[in-house]
C-alpha positions as CSV (number, residue, x, y, z in Angstrom):
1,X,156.7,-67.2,84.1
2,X,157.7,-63.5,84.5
3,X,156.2,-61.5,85.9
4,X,157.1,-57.5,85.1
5,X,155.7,-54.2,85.3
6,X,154.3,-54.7,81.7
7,X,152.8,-57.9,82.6
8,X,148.9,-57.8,82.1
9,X,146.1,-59.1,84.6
10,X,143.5,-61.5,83.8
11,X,141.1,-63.4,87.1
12,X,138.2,-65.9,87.5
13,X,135.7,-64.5,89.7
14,X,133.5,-66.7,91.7
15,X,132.5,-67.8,94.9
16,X,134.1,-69.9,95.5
17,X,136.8,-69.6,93.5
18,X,139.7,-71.6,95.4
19,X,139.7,-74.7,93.5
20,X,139.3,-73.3,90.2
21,X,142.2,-74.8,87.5
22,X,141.7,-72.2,85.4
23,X,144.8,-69.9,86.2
24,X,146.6,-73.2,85.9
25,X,145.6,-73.6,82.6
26,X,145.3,-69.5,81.5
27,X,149.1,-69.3,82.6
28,X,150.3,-72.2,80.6
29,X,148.5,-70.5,77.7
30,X,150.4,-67.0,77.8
31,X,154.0,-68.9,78.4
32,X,153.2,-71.2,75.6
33,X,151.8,-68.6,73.2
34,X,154.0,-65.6,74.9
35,X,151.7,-63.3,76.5
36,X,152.8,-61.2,78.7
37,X,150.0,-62.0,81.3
38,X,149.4,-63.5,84.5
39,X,145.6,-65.2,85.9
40,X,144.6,-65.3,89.2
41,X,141.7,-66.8,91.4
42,X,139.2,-64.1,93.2
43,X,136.9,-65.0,95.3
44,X,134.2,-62.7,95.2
45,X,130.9,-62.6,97.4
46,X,127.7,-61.3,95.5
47,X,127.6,-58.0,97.5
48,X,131.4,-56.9,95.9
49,X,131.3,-57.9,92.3
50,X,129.9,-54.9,91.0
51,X,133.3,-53.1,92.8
52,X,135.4,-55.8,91.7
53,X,134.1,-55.5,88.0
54,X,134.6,-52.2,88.3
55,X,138.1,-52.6,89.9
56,X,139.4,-54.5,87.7
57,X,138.1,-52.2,84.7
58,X,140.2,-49.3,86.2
59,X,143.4,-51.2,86.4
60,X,143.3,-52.2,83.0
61,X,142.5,-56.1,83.4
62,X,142.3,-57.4,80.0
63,X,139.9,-60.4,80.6
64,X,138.3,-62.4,83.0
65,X,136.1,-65.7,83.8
66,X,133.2,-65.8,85.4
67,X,131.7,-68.9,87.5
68,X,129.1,-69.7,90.1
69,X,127.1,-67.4,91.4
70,X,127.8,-64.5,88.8
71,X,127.0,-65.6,85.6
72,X,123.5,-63.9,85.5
73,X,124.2,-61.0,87.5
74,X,127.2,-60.2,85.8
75,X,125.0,-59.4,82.6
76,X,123.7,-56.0,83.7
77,X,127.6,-55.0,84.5
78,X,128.4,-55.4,80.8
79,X,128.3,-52.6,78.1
80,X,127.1,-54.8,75.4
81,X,126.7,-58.9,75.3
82,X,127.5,-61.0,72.0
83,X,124.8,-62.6,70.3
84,X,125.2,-65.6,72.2
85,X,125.9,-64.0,75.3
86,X,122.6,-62.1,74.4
87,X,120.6,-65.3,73.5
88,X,121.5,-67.2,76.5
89,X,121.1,-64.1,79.1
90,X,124.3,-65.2,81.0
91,X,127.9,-64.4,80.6
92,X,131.2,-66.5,81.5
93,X,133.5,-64.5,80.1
94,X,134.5,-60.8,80.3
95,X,136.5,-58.8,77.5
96,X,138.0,-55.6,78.8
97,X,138.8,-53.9,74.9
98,X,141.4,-50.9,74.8
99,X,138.6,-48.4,74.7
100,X,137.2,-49.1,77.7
101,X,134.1,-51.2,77.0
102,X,132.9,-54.4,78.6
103,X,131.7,-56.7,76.5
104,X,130.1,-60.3,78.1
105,X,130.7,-63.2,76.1
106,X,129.4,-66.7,76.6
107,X,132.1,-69.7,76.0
108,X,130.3,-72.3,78.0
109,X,127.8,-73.3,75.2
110,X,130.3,-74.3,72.5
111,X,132.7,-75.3,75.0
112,X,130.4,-77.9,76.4
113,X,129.5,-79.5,73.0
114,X,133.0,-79.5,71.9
115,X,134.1,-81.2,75.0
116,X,130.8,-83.8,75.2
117,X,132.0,-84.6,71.5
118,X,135.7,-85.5,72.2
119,X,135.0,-87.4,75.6
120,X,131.8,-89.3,74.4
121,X,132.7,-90.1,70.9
122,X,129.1,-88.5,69.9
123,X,127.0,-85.7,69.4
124,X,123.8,-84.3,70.7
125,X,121.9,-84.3,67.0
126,X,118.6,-86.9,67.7
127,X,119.7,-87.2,71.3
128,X,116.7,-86.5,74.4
129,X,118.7,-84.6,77.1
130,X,117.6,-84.1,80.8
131,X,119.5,-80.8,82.5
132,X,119.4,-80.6,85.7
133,X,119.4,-77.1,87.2
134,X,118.4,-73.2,86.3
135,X,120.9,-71.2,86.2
136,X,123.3,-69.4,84.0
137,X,125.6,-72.6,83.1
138,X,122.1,-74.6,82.4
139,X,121.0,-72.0,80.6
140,X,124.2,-72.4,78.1
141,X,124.5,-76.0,78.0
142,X,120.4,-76.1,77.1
143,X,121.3,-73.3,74.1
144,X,124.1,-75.8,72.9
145,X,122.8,-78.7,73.0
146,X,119.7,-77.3,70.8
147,X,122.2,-76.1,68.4
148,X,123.8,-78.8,68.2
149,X,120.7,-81.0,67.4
150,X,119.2,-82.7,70.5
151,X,115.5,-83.6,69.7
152,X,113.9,-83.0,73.5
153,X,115.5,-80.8,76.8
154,X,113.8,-81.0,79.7
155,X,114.9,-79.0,82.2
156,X,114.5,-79.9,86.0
157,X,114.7,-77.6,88.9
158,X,114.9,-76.8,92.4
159,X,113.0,-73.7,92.1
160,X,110.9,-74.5,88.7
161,X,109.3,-70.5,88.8
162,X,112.7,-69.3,89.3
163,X,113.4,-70.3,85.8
164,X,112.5,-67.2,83.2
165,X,114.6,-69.2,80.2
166,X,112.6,-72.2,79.8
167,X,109.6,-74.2,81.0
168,X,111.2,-76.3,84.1
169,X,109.7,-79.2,85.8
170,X,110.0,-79.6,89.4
171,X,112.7,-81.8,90.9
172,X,110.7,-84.3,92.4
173,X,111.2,-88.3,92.4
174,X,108.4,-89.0,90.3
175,X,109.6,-86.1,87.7
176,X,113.2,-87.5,87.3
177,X,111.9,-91.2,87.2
178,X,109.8,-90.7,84.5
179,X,111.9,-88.2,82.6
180,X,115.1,-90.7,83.0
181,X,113.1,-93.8,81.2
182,X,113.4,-91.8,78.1
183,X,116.9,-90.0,78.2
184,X,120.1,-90.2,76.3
185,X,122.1,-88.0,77.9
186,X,121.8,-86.8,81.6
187,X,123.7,-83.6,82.3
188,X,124.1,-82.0,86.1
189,X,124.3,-78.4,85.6
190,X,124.1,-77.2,89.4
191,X,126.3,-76.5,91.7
192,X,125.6,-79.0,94.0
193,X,128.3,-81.7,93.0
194,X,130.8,-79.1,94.0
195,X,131.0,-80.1,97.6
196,X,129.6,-83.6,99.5
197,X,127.7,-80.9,101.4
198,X,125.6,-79.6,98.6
199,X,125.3,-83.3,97.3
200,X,123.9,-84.1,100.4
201,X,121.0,-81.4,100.3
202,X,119.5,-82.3,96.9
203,X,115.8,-82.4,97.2
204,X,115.2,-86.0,96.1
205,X,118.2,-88.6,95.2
206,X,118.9,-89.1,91.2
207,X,117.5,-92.5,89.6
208,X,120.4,-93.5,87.9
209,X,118.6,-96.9,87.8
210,X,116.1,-95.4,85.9
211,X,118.4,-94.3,82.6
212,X,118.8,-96.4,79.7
213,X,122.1,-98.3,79.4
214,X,123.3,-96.2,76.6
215,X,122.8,-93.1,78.4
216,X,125.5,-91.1,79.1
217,X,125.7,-89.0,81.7
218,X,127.9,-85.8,82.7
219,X,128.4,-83.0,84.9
220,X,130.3,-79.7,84.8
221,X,132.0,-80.2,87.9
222,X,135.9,-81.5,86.9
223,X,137.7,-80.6,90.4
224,X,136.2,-83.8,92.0
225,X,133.9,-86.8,91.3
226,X,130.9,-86.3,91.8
227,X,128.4,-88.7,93.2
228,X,125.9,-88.8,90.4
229,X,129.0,-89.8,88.6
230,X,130.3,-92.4,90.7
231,X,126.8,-93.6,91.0
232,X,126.2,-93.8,87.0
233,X,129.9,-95.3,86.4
234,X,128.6,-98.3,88.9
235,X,125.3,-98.5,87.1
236,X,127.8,-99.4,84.4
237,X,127.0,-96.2,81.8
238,X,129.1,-93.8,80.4
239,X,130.3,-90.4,82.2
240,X,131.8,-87.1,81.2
241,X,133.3,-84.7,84.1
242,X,133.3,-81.2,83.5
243,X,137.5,-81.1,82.6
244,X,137.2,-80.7,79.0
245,X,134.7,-78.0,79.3
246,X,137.0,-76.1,81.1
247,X,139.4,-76.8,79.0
248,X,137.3,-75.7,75.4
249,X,135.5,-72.6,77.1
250,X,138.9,-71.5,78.2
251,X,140.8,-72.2,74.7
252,X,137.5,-70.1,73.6
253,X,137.7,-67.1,76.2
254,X,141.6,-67.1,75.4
255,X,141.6,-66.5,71.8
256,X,138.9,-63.5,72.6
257,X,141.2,-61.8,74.9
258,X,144.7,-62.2,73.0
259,X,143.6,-62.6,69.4
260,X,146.2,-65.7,69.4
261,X,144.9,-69.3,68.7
262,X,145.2,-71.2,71.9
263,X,147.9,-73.6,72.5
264,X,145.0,-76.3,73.3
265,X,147.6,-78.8,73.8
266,X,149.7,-77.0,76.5
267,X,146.6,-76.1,78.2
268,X,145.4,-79.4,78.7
269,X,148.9,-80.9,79.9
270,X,148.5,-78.2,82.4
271,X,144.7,-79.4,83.8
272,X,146.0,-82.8,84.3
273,X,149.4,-82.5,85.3
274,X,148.5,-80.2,88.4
């Protein structure tokens, strides 16, 4: 890669935002498709992403990610949303266009079906899906998973009257046992599985025991195993890690902010080979 005074900007903004893959994978994507573009990692507290939205407007960053915490609070930043973006009420991805409008998308919907599909071998039409968690990435995994056909989504929370989107149970021991008896496919949407610290502070242990042996079970998290994971994988069931979402979202966000079809291929060498 070259980098020149031509060269355009592009970031992930979370917090944290240190083990994120995705300016592995973004960069592989402009050399392979040549754009003349670099992607970058910010970590950004709450309390600075309006000025770093706004930063990055000014200095004529084309694009950017966004992951845990800002996916909701991002929305209000945005000049207009796209219908799904609008549908779901949280955005991962952030088109700066030439005229100076922001416009939130959200890639994390069709991104997660597409990626469940090509790890699992299956879809979500007749399935009954558990999600665990309330925020923005539940709320677009719960809209694609409708869409793509899933008969029942329950949704299970921490804070159940934090949860505007959807009717949420509480995340209890009693809830997930009896929710588990009758699930297909399990997926941990918080941010929990990020570190062995937030595993450790979940309010009640999850009852892999509990799940059917077909069910399958996945999380978004694809910078480590998770322990729900390891747990379901010795339960002998099926798991999905959040690489290929990463992956699909990002081919997504990439052909919204170049206009070129992504080099898929490139970018997933990229995500395992670093």
């Amino acid at each position: 890669m070259t980098v020149s005074g031509s060269t355009r900007l592009a970031a992930v903004l979370g917090d944290p935002a240190s083990h994120s893959k995705s300016p592995v994978m973004h960069n592989a994507g402009f050399a392979e498709a040549g754009v003349d573009a670099v992607y970058v990692a910010l970590t950004v507290p709450s309390a600075e992403l309006q000025t770093t939205v706004a930063a990055l407007r000014a200095v004529g960053c084309f694009g950017a990610s966004v992951t845990v915490p800002h996916k909701l609070d991002v929305v209000a930043l945005c000049d207009s949303l796209s219908p799904l973006a609008q549908q779901i009420g949280a955005v991962n991805t952030l088109e700066f266009r030439s005229n100076g409008t922001l416009v939130g998308h959200n890639t994390d919907a069709p991104g997660f079906v597409r990626a469940f599909e090509e790890a699992s071998g299956t879809g979500f039409a007749g399935k009954r899906v558990v999600l665990l968690g309330g925020g923005g990435a539940a709320r677009a995994v719960d809209a694609g998973v409708r869409d793509a056909g899933a008969t029942s989504v329950h949704v299970v929370a921490r804070t159940p009257a934090k949860v505007s989107w959807a009717i949420a149970e509480p995340w209890t021991l009693e809830t997930l046992e009896k929710l588990l008896d009758e699930c297909d496919v399990l997926i941990d949407c918080t941010s929990t599985g990020l570190s062995t610290e937030g595993e450790a502070n979940l309010p009640s242990p999850i009852p892999v025991a509990n799940l059917p042996s077909t069910a399958i079970v996945s999380s978004l998290v694809y910078h480590r195993k998770t322990q729900l994971l390891a747990d379901a994988e010795e339960a002998g069931l099926q798991v999905v890690d959040g690489a290929g979402m990463l992956l699909h979202q990002g081919a997504i966000a990439f052909e919204i902010w170049t206009g070129h079809k992504a080099p898929l291929e490139a970018m997933r060498y990229a995500l395992e080979n670093c």
